[in-house]
C-alpha positions in Angstrom: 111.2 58.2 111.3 107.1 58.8 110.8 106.9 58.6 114.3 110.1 61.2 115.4 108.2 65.0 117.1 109.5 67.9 117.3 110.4 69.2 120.8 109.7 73.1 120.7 111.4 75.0 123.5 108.1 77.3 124.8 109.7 77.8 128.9 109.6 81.7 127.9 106.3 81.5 128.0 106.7 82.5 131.7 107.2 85.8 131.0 104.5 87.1 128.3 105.7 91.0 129.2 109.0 90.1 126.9 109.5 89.4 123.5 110.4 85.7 123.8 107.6 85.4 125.7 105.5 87.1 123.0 107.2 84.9 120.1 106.5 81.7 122.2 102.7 82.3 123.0 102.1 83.3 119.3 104.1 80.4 117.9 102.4 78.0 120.0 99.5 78.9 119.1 99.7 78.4 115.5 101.5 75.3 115.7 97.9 74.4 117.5 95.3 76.2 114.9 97.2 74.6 111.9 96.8 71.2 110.0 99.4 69.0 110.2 100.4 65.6 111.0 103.5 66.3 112.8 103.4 65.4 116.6 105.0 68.2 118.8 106.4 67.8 122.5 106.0 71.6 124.0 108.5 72.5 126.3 106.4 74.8 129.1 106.1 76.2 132.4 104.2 74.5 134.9 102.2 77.7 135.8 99.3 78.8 133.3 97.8 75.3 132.8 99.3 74.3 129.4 98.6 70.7 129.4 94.6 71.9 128.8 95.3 74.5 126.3 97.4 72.6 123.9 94.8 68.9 124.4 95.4 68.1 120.9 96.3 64.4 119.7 99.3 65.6 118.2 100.5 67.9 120.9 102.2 66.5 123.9 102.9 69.2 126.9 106.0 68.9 129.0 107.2 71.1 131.8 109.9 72.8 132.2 112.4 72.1 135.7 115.2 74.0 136.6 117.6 70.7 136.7 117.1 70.5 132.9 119.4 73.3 132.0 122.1 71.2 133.8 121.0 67.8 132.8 119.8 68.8 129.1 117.1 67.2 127.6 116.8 63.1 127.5 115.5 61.4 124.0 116.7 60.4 120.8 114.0 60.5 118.5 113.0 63.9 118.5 114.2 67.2 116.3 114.8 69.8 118.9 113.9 73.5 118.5 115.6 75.9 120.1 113.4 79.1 119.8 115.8 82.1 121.3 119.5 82.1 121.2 119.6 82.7 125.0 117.9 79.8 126.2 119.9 77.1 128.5 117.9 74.1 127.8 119.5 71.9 125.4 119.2 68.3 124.4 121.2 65.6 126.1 122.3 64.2 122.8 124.7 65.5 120.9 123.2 63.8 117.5 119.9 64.7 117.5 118.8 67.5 115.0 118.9 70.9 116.2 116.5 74.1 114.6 117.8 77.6 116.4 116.2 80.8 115.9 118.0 84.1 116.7 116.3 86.9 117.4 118.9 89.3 118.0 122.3 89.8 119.2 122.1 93.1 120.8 124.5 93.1 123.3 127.2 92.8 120.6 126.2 97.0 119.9 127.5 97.2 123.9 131.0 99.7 124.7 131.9 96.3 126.0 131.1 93.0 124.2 130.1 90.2 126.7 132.4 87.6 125.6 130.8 85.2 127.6 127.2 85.5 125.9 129.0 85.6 122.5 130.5 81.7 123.0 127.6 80.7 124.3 125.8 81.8 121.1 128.4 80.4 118.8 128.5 77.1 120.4 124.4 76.9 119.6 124.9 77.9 116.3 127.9 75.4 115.9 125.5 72.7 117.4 122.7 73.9 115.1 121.5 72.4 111.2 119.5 75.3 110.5 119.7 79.0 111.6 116.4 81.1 111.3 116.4 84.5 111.8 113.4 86.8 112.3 114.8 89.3 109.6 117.5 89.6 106.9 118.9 92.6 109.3 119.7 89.6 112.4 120.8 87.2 109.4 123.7 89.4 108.4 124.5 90.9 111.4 125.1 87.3 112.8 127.4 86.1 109.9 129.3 89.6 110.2 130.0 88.6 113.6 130.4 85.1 114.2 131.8 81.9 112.7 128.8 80.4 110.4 129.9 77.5 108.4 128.8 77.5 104.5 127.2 73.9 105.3 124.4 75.6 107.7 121.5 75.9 105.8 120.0 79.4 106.6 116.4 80.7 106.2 114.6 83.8 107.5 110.8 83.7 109.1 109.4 86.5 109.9 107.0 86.9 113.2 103.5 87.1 112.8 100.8 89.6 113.3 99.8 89.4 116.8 96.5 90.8 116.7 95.3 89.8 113.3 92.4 88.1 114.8 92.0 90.6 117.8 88.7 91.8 118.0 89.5 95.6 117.2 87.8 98.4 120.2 86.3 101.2 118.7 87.8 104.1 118.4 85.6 106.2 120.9 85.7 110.1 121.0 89.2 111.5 122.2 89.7 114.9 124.2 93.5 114.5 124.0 96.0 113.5 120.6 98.1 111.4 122.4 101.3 109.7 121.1 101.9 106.0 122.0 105.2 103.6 123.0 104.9 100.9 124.2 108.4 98.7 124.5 110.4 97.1 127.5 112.1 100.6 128.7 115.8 100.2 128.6 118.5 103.0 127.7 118.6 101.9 123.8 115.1 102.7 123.4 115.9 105.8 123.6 112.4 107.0 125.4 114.1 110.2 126.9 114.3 111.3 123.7 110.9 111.3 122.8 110.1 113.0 126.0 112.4 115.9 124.9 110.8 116.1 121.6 107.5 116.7 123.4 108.9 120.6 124.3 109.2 121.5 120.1 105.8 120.0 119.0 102.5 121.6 119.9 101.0 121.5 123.7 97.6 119.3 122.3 100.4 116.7 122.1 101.0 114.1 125.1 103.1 110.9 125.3 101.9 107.5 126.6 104.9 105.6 127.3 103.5 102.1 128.3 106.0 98.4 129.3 108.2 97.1 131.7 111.5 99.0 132.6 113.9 98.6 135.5 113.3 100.8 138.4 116.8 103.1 137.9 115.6 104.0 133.9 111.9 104.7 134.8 113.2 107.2 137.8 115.7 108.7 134.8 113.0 109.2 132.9 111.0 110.6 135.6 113.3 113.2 136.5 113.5 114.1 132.4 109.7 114.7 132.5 110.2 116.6 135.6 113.0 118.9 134.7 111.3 119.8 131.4 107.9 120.4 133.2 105.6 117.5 131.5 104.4 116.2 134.0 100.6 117.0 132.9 101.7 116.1 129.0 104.2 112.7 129.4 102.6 109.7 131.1 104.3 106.8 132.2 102.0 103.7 132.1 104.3 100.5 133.3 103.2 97.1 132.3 99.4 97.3 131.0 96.8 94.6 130.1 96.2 93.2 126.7 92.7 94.9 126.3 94.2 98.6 127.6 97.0 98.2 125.1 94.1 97.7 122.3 92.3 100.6 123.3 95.8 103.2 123.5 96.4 101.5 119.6 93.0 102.3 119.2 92.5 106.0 120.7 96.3 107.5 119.6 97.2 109.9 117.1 100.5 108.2 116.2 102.9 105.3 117.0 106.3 106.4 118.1 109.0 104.2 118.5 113.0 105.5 118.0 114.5 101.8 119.6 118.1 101.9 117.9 118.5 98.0 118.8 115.7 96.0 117.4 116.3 91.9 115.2 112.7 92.5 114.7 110.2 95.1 116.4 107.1 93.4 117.4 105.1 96.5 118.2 106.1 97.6 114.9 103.7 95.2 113.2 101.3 95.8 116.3 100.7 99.0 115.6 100.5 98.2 111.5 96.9 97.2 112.6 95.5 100.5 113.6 96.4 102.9 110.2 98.4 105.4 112.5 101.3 107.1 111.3 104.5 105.3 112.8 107.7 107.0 113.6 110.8 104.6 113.7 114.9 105.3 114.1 116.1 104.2 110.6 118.3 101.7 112.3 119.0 98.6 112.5 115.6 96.1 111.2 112.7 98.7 111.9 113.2 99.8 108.0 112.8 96.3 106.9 109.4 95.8 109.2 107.9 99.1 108.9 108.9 99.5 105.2 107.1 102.2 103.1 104.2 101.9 105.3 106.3 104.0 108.2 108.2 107.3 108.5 111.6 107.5 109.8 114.0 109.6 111.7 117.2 109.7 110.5 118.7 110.6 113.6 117.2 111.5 117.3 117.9 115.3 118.3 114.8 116.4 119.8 114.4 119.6 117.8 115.0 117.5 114.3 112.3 114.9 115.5 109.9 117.3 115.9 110.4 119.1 112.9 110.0 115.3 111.0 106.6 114.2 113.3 104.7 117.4 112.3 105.8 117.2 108.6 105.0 113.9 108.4 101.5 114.0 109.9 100.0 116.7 108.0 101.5 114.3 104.5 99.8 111.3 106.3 97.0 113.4 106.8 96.5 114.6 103.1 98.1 111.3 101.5 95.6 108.8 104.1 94.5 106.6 101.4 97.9 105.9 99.6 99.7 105.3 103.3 96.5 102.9 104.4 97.2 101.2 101.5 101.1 100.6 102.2 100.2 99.5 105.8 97.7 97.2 104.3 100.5 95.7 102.0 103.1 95.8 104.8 100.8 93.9 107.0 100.4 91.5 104.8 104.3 89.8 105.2 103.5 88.9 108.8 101.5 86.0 109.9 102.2 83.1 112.5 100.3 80.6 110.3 102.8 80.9 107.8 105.5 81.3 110.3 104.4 77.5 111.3 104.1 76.3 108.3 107.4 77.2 107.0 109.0 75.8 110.5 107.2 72.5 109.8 108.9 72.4 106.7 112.4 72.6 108.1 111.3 69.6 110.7 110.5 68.1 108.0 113.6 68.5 106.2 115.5 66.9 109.1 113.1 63.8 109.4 
């Protein structure tokens, strides 16, 4: 058994604009920074030169082929880690150890639950030793709504800090107090409603509404910004670099984010980094994630969201110290070193 690695799924890694993509990169590169003496196989795409980023001893690289989501996996002496709940590729046999990580189940919050994606899921979880879950919020939303057996064992990891070792821009002199999103742009965002808050609050105030959306919601949200007249106040940005997203952490007055669908909220603990005040919907896990550091609104009518952003700023503004200090403490319950440590523990639990 010394000699049994752990085969981590990482094929989202072809897609960094997403948030598997963004857990894959992230965890991958901890599993590579950290001291260990398990071997890993990771499971990547061919494109972005993989086998010379991750040269280490213990890491081997393999790539990912379309004909393996129909042919599984091949091996037996391997743990297999299925790192999204969504992901097709699957081991061959039945027997060998299985680690799944669910990140959400979103589509369950849909008028019309997708039955198929639902037994897909429950057959993974079926197949599955150990379920992790990136907060307590997934955890019991998944045993409210599907079939976990009491002999699963059941642990929660939280992502990391993704910019903890980013070298921070300076914050340069800005002509504008600009308000900042960035998220994938889809309908439970809820992005139009931001742009409607935008006619209550005062007219120093723009909206930077940066990510990837399809081309049907960014023309709705188009025509919101048009009807209301914002076109010189609300900015849409689309998908931007790592170095601009920095630099509109960096340079904005606030964070703003009212998702209503979120198993974690990466740009959450992004934006943790930066000592901003943060606006979240007090849904779903952004309470766990943003905790005491964050302000929430309790519900999304424009005029009501308004009224919370300018109350809250002016307290951030006269309680600065005592809110730094709960970001600071926040912060502090996300890393991906630890995140890789605790999954090597469960490999090694299996072993």
């Amino acid at each position: 058994m010394k000699n049994k690695r752990v085969f981590v799924d990482f094929h989202y890694l072809k897609n960094l604009n997403k948030g598997f993509g963004q857990f894959s990169y992230h965890l991958s590169k901890a599993f590579s920074s950290i001291d260990t003496d398990l071997n890993y196989v990771f499971y990547t795409p061919k494109k972005g030169g993989y086998k010379s980023i991750f040269n280490q001893k213990n890491i081997f690289v393999k790539y990912y082929y379309s004909i393996h989501r129909q042919l599984g996996i091949f091996g037996r002496n391997y743990i297999f880690h299925s790192t999204n709940q969504l992901s097709k590729i699957e081991p061959s046999n039945k027997k060998i150890p299985y680690v799944l990580t669910i990140h959400d189940i979103n589509f369950m919050y849909e008028d019309t639950i997708d039955q198929k994606t639902k037994d897909f899921i429950q057959k993974k979880i079926d197949r599955a030793q150990v379920l992790v879950f990136v907060s307590h919020f997934t955890k019991d939303e998944v045993n409210k709504h599907f079939n976990v057996t009491a002999s699963k064992t059941q642990k929660v990891i939280y992502n990391g800090n993704s910019l903890k070792e980013t070298l921070l821009v300076d914050q340069g002199e800005s002509t504008d107090d600009y308000l900042f999103c960035i998220t994938e742009m889809r309908p439970y965002k809820n992005l139009e409603k931001l742009i409607l808050m935008m006619n209550h609050i005062p007219e120093k105030f723009k909206l930077i509404l940066a990510g990837k959306g399809s081309s049907d919601y960014v023309l709705h949200l188009k025509k919101i910004i048009q009807e209301n007249k914002l076109e010189n106040r609300v900015f849409l940005k689309g998908v931007v670099s790592e170095e601009t997203k920095i630099e509109l952490f960096t340079n904005c007055f606030a964070f703003v984010f009212p998702s209503s669908r979120e198993g974690f909220g990466l740009p959450v603990v992004e934006a943790l980094n930066f000592n901003k005040p943060i606006f979240l919907y007090n849904k779903t896990s952004l309470p766990e994630i943003g905790g005491e550091a964050c302000f929430y609104w309790e519900e999304l009518g424009p005029e009501y969201m308004a009224d919370v952003f300018l109350t809250k700023i002016a307290y951030f503004e006269s309680n600065r110290y005592v809110m730094e200090e709960k970001i600071k403490t926040q912060l502090e319950k996300f890393s991906w070193q630890t995140a890789a440590l605790e999954y090597n523990e469960i490999y090694k639990s299996l072993m």
